[in-house]
C-alpha positions in Angstrom: 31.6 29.8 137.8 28.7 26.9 137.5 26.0 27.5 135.1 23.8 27.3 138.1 25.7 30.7 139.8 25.2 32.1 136.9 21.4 31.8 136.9 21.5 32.6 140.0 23.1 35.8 139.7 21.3 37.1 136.7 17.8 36.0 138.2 18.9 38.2 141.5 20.0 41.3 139.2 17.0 40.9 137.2 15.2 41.2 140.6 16.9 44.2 141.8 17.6 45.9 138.6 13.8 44.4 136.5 16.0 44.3 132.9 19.5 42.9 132.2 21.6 43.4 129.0 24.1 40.9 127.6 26.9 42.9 127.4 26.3 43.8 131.4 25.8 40.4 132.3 28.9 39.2 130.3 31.1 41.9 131.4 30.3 41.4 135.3 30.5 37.3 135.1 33.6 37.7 133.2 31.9 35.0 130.2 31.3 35.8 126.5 28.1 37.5 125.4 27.2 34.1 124.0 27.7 32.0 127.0 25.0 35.0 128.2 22.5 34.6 125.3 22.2 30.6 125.9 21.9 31.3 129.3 19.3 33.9 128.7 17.7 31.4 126.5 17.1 28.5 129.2 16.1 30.3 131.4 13.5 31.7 129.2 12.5 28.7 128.3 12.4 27.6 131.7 9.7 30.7 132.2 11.8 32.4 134.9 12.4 35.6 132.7 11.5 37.4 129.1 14.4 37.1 126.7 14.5 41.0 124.4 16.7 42.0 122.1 19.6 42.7 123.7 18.8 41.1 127.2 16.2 40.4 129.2 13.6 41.6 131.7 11.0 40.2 134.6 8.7 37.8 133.4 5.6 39.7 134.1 2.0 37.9 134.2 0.2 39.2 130.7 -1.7 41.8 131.2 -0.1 44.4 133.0 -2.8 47.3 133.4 -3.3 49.3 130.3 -1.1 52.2 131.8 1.6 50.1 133.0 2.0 48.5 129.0 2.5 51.6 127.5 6.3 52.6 127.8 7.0 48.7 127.8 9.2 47.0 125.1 7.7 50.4 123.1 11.2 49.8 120.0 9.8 46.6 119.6 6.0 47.4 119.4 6.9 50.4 117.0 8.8 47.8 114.8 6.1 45.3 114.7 3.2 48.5 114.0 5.7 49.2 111.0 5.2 46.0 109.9 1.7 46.0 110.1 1.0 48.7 107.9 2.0 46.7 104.5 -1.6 44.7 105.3 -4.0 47.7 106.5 -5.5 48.7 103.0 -8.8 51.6 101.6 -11.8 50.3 102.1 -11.1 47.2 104.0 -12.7 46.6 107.3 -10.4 45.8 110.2 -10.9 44.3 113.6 -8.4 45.5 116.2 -8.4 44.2 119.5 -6.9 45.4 122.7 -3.4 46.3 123.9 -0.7 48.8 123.1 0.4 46.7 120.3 -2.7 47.6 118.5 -2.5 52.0 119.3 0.8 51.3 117.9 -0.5 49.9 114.5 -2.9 52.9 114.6 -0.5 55.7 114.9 1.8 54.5 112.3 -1.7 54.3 109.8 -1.1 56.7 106.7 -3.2 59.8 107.6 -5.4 59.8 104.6 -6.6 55.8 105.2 -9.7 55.0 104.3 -11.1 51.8 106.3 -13.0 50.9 108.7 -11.8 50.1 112.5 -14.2 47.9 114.8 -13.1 47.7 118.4 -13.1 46.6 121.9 -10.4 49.1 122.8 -11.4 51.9 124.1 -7.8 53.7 124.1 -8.0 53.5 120.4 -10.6 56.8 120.2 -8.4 59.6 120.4 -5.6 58.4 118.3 -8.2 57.2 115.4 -10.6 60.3 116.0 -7.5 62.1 114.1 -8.2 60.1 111.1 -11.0 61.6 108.9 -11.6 58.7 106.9 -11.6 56.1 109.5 -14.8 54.9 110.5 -14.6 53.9 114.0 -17.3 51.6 115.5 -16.8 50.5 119.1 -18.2 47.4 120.7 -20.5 47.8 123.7 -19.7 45.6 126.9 -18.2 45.7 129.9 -15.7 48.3 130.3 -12.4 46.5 131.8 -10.4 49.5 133.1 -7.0 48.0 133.9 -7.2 46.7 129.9 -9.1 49.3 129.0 -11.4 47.4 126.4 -14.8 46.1 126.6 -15.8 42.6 127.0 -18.2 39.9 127.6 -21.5 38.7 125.7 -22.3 42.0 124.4 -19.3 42.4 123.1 -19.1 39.0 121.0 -22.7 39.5 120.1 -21.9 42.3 118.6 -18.4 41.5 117.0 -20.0 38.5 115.4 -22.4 40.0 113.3 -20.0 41.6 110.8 -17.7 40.0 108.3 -14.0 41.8 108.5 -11.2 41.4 105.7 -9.0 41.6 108.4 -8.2 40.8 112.5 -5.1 42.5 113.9 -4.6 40.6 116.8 -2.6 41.8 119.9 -1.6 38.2 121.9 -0.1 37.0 125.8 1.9 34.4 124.4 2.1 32.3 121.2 3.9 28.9 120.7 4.3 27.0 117.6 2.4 24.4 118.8 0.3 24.9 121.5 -1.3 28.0 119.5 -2.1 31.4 120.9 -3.4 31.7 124.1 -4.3 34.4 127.0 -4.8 34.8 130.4 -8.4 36.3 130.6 -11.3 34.0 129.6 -13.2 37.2 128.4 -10.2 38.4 126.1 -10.2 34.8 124.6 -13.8 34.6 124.2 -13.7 38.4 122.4 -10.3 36.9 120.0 -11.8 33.7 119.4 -15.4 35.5 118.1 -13.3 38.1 115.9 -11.1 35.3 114.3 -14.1 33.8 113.3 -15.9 36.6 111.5 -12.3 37.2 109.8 -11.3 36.4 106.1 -7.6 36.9 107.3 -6.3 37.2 111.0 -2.6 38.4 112.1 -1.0 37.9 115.4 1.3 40.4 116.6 3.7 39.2 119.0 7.2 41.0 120.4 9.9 38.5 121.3 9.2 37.8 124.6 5.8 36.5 124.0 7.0 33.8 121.7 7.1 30.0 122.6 4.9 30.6 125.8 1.5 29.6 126.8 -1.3 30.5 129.1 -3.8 29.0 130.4 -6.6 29.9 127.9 -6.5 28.6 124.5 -7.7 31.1 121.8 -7.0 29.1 118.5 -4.6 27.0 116.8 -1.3 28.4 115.0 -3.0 27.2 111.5 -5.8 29.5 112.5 -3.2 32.4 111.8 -2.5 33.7 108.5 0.6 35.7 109.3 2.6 36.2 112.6 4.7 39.8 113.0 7.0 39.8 115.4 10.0 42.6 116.1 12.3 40.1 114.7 14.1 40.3 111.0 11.8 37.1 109.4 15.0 34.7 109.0 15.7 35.2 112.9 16.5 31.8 114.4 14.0 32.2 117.5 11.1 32.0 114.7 12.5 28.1 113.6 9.9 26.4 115.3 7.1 28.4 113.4 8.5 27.8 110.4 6.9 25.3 107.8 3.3 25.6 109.8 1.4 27.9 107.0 1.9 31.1 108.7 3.2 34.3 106.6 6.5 35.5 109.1 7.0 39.2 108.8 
């Protein structure tokens, strides 16, 4: 079978089926798992699909409603919220923006914490209310209910006049050297504003958001200070990030 067939058929059975695994793809096409991967890999690259571990699934426009995100790629999220909590220390205060990502990193905080949280996301005030030594302060705006965050003028007004030791930042798509960017000019606007009141920002990024762009620019990858991604740090997928002064975890 042509390469082309075999785009073809894994681009239909991602269609009907919305996530494909090597080992099925492989199996059914009667190629080795490898022959899979680099086939996987194109057409990522090609932006026709999101390549996960183990497969791939419908490349979906970033965001999905609030709703919609939870239950997606949730391993991977947990795994990169793990991750996150060697950097979340007392007494420091933390932006976190929104996305799923970012409730993750909040769940997986040490019960006794003592820090800080300022937020957009509104989805982050029941899981922190838990937390009786987390002061919560949420930004005023517009409320956005399929991201479930606030935005706007008010809410970089407002973000900009305090000075965090830390910006957890949820992202749409990074690339090594186009930078992060997003879809929504009002979730750029709010990233851009909290990067800049930050001594020390980290992007959070599962595989499939890695080596894309969108449209809107929110900063530069030497505007990071680490990237955390589901990925074991010496992963091949992170080469092109590699010798750009960013911390991979």
């Amino acid at each position: 079978m042509l390469k082309e067939e075999r785009f073809e058929v894994i681009l239909t059975q991602l269609k009907k089926k919305k996530k494909v695994t090597f080992e099925g793809l492989a199996s059914g096409l009667n190629v080795s798992e490898d022959t899979i991967r680099r086939d996987i890999e194109q057409l990522h690259r090609n932006g026709l699909l999101s390549k996960v571990r183990g497969g791939a699934i419908l490349r979906e426009k970033d965001p999905l409603s609030f709703h919609d995100r939870q239950s997606f790629l949730a391993d991977e999220k947990n795994v990169i919220a793990l991750k996150a909590q060697q950097f979340i220390k007392d007494g420091m205060t933390i932006f976190l923006d929104g996305g799923t990502t970012a409730c993750a990193v909040a769940n997986y905080m040490p019960a006794d914490i003592n820090i800080r949280v300022i937020t957009n996301n509104t989805s982050l005030i029941p899981i922190l209310s838990k937390f009786k030594r987390v002061e919560l302060i949420l930004l005023g705006g517009v409320y956005d209910e399929d991201l479930a965050v606030t935005t706007g003028n008010t809410t970089c007004r407002e973000a900009s006049q305090f000075i965090a030791d830390l910006f957890i930042m949820g992202t749409c798509a990074i690339d090594a050297d186009f930078g992060a960017s997003a879809t929504s000019v009002t979730d750029a606007e709010t990233k851009r504003t909290m990067i800049r009141s930050s001594k020390k920002t980290i992007a959070l990024a599962n595989q499939s958001k890695l080596r894309r762009t969108e449209p809107l620019k929110i900063c530069n990858i030497e505007d990071l200070d680490v990237l955390i991604t589901d990925l074991s740090a010496d992963d091949s997928e992170l080469e092109s990030f590699r010798g750009l002064n960013v911390q991979i975890v």
